[in-house]
MILUMVEX-443800 format. One line per 8 residues: number of its first residue (from 1); their letters; for each residue x, y, z of C-alpha. Coordinates in Angstrom, 3 decimals. Each point is the difference from the previous one (the first is absolute). Example, Ala and Ser with C-alpha at 12.3 -4.5 7.8 and 13.67 -1.06 7.14 Angstrom:
// MILUMVEX-443800
1	as	12.300,-4.500,7.800 | 1.370,3.440,-0.660 .
***
This chain:
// MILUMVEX-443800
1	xxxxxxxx	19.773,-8.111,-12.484 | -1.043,-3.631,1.561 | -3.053,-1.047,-0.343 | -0.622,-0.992,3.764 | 0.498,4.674,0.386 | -2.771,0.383,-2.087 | -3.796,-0.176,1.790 | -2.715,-0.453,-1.660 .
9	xxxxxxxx	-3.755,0.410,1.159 | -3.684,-1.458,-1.804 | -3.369,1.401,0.546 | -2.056,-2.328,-1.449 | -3.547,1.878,-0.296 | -3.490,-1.166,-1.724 | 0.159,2.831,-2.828 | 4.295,0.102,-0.374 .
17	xxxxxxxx	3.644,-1.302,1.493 | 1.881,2.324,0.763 | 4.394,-0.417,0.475 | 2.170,2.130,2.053 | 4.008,-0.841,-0.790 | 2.276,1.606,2.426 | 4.172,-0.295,0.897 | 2.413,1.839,1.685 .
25	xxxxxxxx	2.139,2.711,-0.904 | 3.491,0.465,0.553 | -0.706,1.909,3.412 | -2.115,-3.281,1.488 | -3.470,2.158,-1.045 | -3.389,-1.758,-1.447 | -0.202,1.343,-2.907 | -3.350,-0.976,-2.566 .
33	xxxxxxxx	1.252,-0.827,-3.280 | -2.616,-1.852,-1.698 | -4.004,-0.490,-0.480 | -2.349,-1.928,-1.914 | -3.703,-0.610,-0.550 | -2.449,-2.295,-1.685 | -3.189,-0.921,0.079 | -0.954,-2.473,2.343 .
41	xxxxxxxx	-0.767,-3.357,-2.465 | -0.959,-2.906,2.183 | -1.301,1.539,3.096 | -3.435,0.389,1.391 | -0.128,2.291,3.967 | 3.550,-0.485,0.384 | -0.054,-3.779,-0.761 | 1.727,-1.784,-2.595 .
49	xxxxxxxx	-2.863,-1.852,-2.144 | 2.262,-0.996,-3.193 | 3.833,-0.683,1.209 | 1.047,0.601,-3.310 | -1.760,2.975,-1.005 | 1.585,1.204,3.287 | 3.576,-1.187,-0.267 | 0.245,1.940,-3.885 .
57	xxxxxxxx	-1.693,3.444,1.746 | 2.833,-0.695,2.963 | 2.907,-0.177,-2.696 | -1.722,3.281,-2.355 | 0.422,2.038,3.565 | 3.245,-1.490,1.110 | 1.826,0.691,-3.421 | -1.309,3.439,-0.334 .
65	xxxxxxxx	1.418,0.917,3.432 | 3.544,-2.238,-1.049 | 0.438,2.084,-3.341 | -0.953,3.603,1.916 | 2.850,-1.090,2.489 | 2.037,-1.509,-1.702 | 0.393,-3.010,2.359 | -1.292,-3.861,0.386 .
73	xxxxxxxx	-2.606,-0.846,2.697 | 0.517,-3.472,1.408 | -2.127,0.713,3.457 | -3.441,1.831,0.082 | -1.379,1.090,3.135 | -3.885,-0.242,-0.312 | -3.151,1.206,1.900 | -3.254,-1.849,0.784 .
81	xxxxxxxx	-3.418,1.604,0.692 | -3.690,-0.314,-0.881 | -2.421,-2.896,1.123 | 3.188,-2.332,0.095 | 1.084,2.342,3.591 | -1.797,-0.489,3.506 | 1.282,0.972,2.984 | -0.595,-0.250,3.760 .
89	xxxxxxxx	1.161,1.077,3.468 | 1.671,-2.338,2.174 | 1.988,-0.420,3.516 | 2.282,-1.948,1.135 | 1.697,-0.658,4.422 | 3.119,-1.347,0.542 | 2.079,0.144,3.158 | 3.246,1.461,-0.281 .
97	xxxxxxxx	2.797,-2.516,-0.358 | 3.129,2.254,0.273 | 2.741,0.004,2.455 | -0.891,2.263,3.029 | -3.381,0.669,-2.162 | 0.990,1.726,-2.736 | -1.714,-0.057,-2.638 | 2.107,-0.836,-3.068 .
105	xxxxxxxx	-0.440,-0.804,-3.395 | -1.106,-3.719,0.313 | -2.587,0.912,2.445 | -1.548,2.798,-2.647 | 0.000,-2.826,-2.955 | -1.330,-2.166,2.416 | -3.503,2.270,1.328 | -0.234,0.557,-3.904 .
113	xxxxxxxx	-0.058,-3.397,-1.197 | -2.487,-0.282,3.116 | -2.226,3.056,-1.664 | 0.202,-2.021,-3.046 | -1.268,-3.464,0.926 | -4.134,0.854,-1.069 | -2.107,-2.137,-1.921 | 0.132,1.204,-3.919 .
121	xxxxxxxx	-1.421,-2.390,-2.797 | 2.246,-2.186,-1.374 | -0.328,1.701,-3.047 | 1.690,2.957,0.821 | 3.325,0.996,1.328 | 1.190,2.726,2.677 | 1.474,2.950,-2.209 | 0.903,2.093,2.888 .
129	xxxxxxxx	0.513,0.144,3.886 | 0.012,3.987,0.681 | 0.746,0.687,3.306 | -2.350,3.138,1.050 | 1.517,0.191,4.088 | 1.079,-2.078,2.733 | -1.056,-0.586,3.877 | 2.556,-0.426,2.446 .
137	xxxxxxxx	-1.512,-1.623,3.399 | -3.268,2.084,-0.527 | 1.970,2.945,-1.674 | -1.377,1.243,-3.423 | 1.285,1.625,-2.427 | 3.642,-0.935,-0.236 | 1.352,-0.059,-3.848 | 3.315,-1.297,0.757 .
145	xxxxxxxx	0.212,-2.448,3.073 | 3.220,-1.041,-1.032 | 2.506,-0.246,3.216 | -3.186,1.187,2.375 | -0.341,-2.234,2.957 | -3.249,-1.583,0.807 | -1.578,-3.443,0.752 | -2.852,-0.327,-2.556 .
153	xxxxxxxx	-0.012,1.353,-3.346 | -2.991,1.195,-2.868 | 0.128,0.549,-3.230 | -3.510,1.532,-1.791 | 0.367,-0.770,-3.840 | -1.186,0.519,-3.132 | -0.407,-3.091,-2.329 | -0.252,0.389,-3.650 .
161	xxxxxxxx	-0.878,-3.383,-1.468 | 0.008,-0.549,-3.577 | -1.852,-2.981,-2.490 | 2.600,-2.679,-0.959 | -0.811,-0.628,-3.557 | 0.361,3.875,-0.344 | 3.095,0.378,1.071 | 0.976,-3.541,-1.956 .
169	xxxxxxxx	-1.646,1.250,-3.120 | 2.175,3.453,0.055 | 3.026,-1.994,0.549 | -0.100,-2.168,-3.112 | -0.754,2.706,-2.126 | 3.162,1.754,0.770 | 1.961,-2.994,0.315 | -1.305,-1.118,-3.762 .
177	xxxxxxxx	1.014,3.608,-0.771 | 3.713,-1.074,1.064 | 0.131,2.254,3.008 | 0.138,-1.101,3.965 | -2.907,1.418,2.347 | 2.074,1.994,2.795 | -3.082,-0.196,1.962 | -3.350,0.931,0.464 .
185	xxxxxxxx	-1.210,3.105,1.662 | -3.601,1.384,0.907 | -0.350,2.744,-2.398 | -1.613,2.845,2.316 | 2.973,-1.096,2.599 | 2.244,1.240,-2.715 | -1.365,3.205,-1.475 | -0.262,1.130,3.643 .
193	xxxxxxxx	3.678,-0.468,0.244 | 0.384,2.148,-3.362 | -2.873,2.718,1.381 | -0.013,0.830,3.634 | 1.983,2.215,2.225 | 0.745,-1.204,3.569 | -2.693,2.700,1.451 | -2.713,-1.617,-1.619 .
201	xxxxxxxx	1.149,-3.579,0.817 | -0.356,1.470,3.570 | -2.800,2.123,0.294 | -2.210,-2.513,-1.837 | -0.601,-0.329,-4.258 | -1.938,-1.771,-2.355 | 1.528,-0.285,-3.411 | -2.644,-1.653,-2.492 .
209	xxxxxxxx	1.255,-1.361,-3.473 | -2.719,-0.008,-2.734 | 0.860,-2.525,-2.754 | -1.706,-0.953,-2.745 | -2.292,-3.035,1.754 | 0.809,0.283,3.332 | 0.810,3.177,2.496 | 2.510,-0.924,2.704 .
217	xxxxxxxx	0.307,1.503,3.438 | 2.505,-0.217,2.995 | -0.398,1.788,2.974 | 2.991,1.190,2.203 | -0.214,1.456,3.446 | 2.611,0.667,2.572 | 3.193,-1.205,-2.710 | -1.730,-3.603,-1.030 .
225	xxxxxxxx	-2.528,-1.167,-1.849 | -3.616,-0.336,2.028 | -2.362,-1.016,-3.080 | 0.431,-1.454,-3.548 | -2.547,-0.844,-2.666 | -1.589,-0.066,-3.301 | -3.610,0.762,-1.382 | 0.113,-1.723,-3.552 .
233	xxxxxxxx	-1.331,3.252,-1.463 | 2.253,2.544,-2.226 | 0.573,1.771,-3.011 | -1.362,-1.903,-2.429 | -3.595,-0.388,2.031 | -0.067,4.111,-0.502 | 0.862,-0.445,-3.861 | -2.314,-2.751,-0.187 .
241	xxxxxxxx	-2.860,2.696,1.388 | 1.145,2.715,-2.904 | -0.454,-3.178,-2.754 | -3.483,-0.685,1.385 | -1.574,3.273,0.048 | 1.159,1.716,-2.567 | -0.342,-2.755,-1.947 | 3.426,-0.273,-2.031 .
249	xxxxxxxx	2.836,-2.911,0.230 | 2.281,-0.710,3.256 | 2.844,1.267,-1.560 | -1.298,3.413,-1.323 | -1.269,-0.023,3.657 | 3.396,-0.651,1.504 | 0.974,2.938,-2.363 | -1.932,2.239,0.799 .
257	xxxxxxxx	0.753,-0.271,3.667 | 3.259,0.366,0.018 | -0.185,2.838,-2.715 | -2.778,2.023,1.318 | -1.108,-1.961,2.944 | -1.237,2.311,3.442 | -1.246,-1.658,3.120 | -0.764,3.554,1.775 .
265	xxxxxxxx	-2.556,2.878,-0.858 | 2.081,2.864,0.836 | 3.092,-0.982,-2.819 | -2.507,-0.876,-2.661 | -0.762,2.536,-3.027 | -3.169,-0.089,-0.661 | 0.603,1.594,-3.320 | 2.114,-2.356,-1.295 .
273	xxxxxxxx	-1.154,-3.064,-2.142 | 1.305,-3.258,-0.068 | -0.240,-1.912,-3.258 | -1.780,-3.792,0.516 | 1.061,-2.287,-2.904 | -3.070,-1.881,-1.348 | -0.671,-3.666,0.254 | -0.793,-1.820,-3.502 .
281	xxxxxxxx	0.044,2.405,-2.383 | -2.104,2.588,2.126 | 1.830,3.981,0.051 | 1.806,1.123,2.717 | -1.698,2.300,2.621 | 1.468,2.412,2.206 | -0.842,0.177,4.114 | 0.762,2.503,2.358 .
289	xxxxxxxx	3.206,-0.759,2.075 | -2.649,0.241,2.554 | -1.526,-2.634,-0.884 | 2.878,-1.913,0.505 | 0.410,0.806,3.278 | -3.393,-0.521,1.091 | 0.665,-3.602,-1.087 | 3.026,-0.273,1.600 .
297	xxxxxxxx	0.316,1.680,3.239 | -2.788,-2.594,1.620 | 2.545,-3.263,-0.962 | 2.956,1.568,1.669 | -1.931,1.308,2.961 | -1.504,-3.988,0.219 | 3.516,-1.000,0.034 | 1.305,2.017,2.771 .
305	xxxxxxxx	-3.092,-0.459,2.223 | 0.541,-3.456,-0.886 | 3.696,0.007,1.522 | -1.222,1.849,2.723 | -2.760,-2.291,1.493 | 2.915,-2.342,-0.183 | 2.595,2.067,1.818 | -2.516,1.028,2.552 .
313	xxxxxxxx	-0.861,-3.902,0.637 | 3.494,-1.608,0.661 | 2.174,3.361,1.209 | -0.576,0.337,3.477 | 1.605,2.889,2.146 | 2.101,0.739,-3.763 | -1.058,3.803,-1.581 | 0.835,1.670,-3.100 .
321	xxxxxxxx	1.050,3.200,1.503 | 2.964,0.182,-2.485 | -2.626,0.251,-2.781 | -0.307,-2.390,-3.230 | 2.536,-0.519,-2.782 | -1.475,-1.337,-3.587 | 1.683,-1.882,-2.316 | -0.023,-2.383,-2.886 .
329	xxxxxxxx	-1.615,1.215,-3.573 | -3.570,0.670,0.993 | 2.017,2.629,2.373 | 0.568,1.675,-2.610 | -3.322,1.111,-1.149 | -0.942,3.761,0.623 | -1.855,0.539,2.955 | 0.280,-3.211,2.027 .
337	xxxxxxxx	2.241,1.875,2.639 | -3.385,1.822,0.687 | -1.952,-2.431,0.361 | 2.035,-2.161,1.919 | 0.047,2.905,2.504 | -3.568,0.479,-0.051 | -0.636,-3.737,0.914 | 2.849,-0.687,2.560 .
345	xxxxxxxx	-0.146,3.871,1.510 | 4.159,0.241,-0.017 | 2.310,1.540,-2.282 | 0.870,-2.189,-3.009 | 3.112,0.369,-2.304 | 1.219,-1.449,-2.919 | 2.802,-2.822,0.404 | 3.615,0.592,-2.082 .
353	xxxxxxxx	2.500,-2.304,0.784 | 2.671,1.932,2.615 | 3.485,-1.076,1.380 | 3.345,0.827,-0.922 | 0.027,-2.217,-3.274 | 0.083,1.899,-2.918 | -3.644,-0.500,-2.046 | -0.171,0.667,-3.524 .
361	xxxxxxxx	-2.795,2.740,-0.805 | -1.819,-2.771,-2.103 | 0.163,-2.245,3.468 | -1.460,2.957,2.552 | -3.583,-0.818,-0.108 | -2.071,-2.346,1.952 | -0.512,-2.619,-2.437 | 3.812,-0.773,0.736 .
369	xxxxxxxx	-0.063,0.092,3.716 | -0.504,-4.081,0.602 | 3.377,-0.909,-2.568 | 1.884,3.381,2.133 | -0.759,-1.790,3.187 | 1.650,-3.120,-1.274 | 2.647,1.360,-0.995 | 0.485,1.713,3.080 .
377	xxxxxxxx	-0.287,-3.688,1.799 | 2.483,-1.650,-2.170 | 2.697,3.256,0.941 | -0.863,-0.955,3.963 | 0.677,-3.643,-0.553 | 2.809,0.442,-2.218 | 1.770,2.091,2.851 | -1.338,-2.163,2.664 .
385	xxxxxxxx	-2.032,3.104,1.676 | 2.767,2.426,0.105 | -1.610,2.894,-1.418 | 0.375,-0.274,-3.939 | 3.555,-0.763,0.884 | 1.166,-2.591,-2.643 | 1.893,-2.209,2.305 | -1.569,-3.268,-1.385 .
393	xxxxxxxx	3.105,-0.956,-1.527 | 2.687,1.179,2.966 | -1.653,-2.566,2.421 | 0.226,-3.787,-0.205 | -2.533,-0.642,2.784 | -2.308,2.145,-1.806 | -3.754,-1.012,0.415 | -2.618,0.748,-2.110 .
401	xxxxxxxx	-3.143,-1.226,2.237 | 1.917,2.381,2.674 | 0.039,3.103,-3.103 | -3.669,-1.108,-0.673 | -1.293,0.149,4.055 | 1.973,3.256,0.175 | -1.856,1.270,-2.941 | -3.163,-0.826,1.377 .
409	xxxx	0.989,1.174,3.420 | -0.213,3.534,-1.076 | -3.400,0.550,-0.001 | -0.055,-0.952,3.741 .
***
């Protein structure tokens, strides 16, 4: 099989990067062939810090997913998130150029390169131009005003902006790890392509990814995206808490949370000890699982009241009726579901990637759901928007940018 059939997506996290390797089978279906891990050398919040240390954890992750599938990655599709992500609502008023005023596809590039034109600083670049609805001579809520007739047109939009030397930085490490960057995709914007069903795109969701340094939120309400953000807390600020108080090393800490860790009362055995490992020679001593809990439970409710001061500020008319979806690793700790709930007062579920590509059990859980939602843009752009339809190859004319804006298009 070519190499130009096989996609390949990177989740490049603070604690580990993370490959998805996908191709097509002989029926035209996605089919997930290959992963790899490593831990994430060079990188500090999602930033690269040491390009070097970054391109050799890049090529550990890229290999292992090459030898599991048995195929060579030349393009990796890669997400963005963290501090280096800002976003913003926009607008933009044209009038509508079209013969006998209808509106056609020049006039919708046109009111969304006028959405666009806002002041950013010039060190940072416009990611993405997400289209949430359009206004038709005073009309709201149009999604498609393609062929519509009308004399002025709107476009409300959601910019995702992204720092320069981030993006720049991410780039050479790849490219000194002899692959091509495909592009570069906000990382939330992707696991909610992997995660939610059309109902909850609709009704209203919030899907919050808890990483290691950062957690990561986008909001989506009525099909598009309303709200995206960041609160550079995470994972490792909950480890960090275990380290301090019960006195024993970060990475016994980091251990014993994902070993015995419990952020909610109700799922914690209070008969059950936990073993600390002792610092410089001192014994071990065990804690109640209770403990634990009591220790965590406060840092994850901090983070979610965090992201919800935030959502509450900048959301508008945009609800969560369709409940909250976690995911990323620290969604995997027992009990967060609850408390999630408790703070945001809407059912909460755990995030596994969905679709009709075929995951590998080792793939299902959330820490993959970022690298699943890139893969799932590269099959979109590689059949121009046809439905997973691998067509990139039938059509001459084909156009990735139009694969790409289709891709994105979905969530609106």
């Amino acid at each position: 099989m070519a190499d130009s059939e096989v996609i390949a997506g990177l989740d490049i996290g603070t604690d580990r990067i993370r490959v998805l390797v996908a191709e097509y089978n002989t029926r035209g279906k996605l089919v997930v062939s290959g992963w790899g891990e490593s831990r994430s050398e060079g990188m500090r919040k999602g930033i690269v810090v040491n390009i070097e240390a970054a391109r050799e954890a890049v090529l550990k992750a890229v290999e292992a997913a090459e030898h599991e599938a048995g195929r060579t990655v030349t393009e990796l599709w890669t997400a963005l998130g963290g501090a280096s992500v800002d976003s913003l609502n926009s607008r933009g008023v044209v009038a509508v150029s079209g013969k006998n005023r209808e509106i056609g596809e020049v006039d919708v590039e046109r009111v969304l390169d006028a959405a666009r034109a806002v002041v950013i600083p010039m060190d940072r670049d416009i990611l993405h131009v997400l289209p949430q609805e359009y206004i038709i001579d005073d009309q709201g809520g149009v999604r498609n005003p393609m062929d519509m007739i009308g004399v002025r047109l709107e476009a409300e939009v959601h910019i995702v902006t992204a720092s320069v030397s981030a993006i720049k930085n991410i780039e050479k490490a790849i490219e000194r790890a002899d692959y091509k960057l495909g592009d570069v995709v906000l990382g939330t914007l992707a696991a909610a392509r992997a995660l939610l069903n059309e109902d909850e795109k609709e009704m209203g969701v919030l899907m919050i990814d808890i990483g290691a340094s950062s957690t990561d939120f986008i909001l989506v309400h009525g099909g598009a995206p309303r709200v995206t953000g960041s609160v550079p807390v995470g994972g490792a600020q909950a480890s960090s808490d275990l380290s301090i108080v019960l006195k024993t090393s970060l990475d016994s800490a980091e251990r014993i949370k994902c070993e015995s860790g419990c952020c909610w009362d109700a799922l914690a055995d209070a008969e059950e000890p936990v073993i600390i490992p002792g610092v410089g020679g001192r014994p071990p001593v065990p804690v109640p699982v209770t403990d634990l809990c009591r220790i965590l439970q406060p840092r994850m409710e901090e983070i979610f009241r965090i992201v919800r001061r935030k959502i509450e500020k900048t959301s508008g008319n945009a609800g969560i009726s369709g409940g909250v979806v976690l995911t990323g690793g620290g969604a995997l700790l027992p009990g967060v579901a609850d408390v999630a709930s408790g703070v945001f007062n809407q059912p909460v579920r755990l995030g596994h990637p969905r679709s009709s590509v075929e995951w590998p059990d080792y793939c299902r859980d959330s820490r993959w759901s970022t690298a699943a939602g890139l893969i799932l843009l590269g099959d979109t752009v590689n059949s121009g928007g046809n439905n997973g339809e691998n067509t990139a190859h039938a059509e001459d004319s084909f156009n990735p940018l139009k694969g790409l804006m289709n891709w994105l298009g979905e969530f609106f």
